[in-house]
GUFI-318837 format. One record per residue (C-alpha): x, z, y; residue in three letters. Coordinates in steps of 0.25 Angstrom, whole numbers, plus 5000, padded with zeros to 4 digits. Example, Ala and Ser with C-alpha at 12.3 -4.5 7.8 and 13.67 -1.06 7.14 Angstrom:
BEGIN
PT   px   pz   py resn
PT 5049 5031 4982  ALA
PT 5055 5029 4996  SER
//
This chain:
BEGIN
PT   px   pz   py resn
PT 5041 4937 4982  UNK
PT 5031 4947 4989  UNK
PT 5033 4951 5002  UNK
PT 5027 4964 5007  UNK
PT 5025 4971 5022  UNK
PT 5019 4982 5024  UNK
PT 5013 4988 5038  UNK
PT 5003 4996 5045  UNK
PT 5011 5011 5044  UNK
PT 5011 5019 5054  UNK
PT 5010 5033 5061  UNK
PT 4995 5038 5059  UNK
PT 4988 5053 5060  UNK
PT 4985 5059 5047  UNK
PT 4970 5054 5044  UNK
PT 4972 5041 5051  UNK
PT 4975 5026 5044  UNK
PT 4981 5016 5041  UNK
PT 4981 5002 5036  UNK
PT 4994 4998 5031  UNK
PT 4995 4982 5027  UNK
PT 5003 4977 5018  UNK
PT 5006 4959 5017  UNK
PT 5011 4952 5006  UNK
PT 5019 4939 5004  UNK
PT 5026 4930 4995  UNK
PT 5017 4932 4985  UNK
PT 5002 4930 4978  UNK
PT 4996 4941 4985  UNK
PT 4983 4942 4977  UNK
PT 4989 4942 4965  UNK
PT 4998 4955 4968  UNK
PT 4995 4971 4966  UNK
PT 4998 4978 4979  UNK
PT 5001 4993 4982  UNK
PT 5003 5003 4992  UNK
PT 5014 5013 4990  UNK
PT 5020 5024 4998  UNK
PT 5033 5033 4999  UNK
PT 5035 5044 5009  UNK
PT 5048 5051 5011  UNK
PT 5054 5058 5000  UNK
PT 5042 5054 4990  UNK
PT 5040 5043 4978  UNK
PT 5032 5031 4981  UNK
PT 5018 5032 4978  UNK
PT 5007 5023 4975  UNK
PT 4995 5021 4986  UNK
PT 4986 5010 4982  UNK
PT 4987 4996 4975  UNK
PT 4978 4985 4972  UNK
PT 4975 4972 4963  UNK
PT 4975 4959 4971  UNK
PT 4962 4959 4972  UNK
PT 4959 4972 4977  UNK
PT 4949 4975 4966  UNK
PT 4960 4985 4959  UNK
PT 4966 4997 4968  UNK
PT 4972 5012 4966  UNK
PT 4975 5022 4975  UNK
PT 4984 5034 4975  UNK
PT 4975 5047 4974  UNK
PT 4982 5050 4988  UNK
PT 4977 5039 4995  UNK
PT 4964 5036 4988  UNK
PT 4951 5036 4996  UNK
PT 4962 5036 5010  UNK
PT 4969 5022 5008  UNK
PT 4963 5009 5004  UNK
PT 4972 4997 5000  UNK
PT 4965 4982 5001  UNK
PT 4972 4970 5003  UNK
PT 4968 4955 5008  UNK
PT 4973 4945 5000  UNK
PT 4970 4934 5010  UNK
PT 4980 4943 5018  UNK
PT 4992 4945 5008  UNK
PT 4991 4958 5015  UNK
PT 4986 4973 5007  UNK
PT 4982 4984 5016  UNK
PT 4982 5000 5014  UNK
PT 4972 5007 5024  UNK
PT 4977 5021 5024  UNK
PT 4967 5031 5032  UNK
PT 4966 5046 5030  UNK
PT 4981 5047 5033  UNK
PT 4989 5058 5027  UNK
PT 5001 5064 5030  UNK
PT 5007 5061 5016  UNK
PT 5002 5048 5017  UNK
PT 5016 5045 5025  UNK
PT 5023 5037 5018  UNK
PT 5030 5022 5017  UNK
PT 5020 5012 5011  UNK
PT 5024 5001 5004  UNK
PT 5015 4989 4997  UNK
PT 5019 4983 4987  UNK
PT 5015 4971 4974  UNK
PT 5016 4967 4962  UNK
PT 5009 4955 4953  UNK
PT 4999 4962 4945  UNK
PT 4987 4967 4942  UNK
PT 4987 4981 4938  UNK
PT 4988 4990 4950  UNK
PT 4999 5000 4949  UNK
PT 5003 5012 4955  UNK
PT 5018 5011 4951  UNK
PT 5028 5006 4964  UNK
PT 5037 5000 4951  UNK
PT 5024 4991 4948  UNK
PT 5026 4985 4960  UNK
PT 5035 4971 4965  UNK
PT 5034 4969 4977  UNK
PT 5036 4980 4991  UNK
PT 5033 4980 5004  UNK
PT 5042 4986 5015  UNK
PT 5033 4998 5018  UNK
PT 5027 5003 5031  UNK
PT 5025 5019 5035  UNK
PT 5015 5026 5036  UNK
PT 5015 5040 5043  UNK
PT 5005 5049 5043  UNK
PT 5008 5061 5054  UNK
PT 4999 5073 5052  UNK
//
């Protein structure tokens, strides 16, 4: 139905960035919920980010807020994460994912659709 790829991880120094990408198909892009989650070793899924389709609507985990930005461009089928100020305990597996809707949710059970991930290691 909805396809999912996510790229862009990768080795980085603790305070640099990173831009992770993530494209969509099979589906009505605009008219989808997407959100970012993560999972390091050993610890439960967490919510990052997620927004409307139209971008007018977005929440941030209290970890990441005023560090990561998640936008998207429809024309692109493609949602983006820019992650800068790095952490350490920003290492994790990221994952976007989808769901038809239009109430933004934190819950991973609220979303349909998953992509495969993509690492991100932050070394200190």
């Amino acid at each position: 139905q909805v396809q999912l790829v996510e790229s862009g991880g990768g080795l980085v120094h603790a305070g640099g960035s990173l831009r992770l990408s993530c494209a969509a198909s099979g589906g009505t892009f605009n008219s989808y919920i997407m959100g970012w989650f993560r999972q390091a070793p050993g610890k439960e899924r967490e919510f990052v980010a997620a927004g409307t389709g139209s971008g007018r609507t977005i929440f941030y985990a209290d970890s990441v807020k005023g560090r990561f930005t998640i936008s998207r461009d429809n024309g692109k089928n493609t949602v983006y994460l820019q992650m800068n100020s790095l952490k350490p305990e920003d290492t994790a597996l990221y994952y976007c994912a989808a769901v038809f809707g239009t109430a933004v949710s934190g819950d991973s059970a609220s979303y349909k659709y998953w992509g495969q991930g993509t690492q991100v290691t932050v070394s200190s």
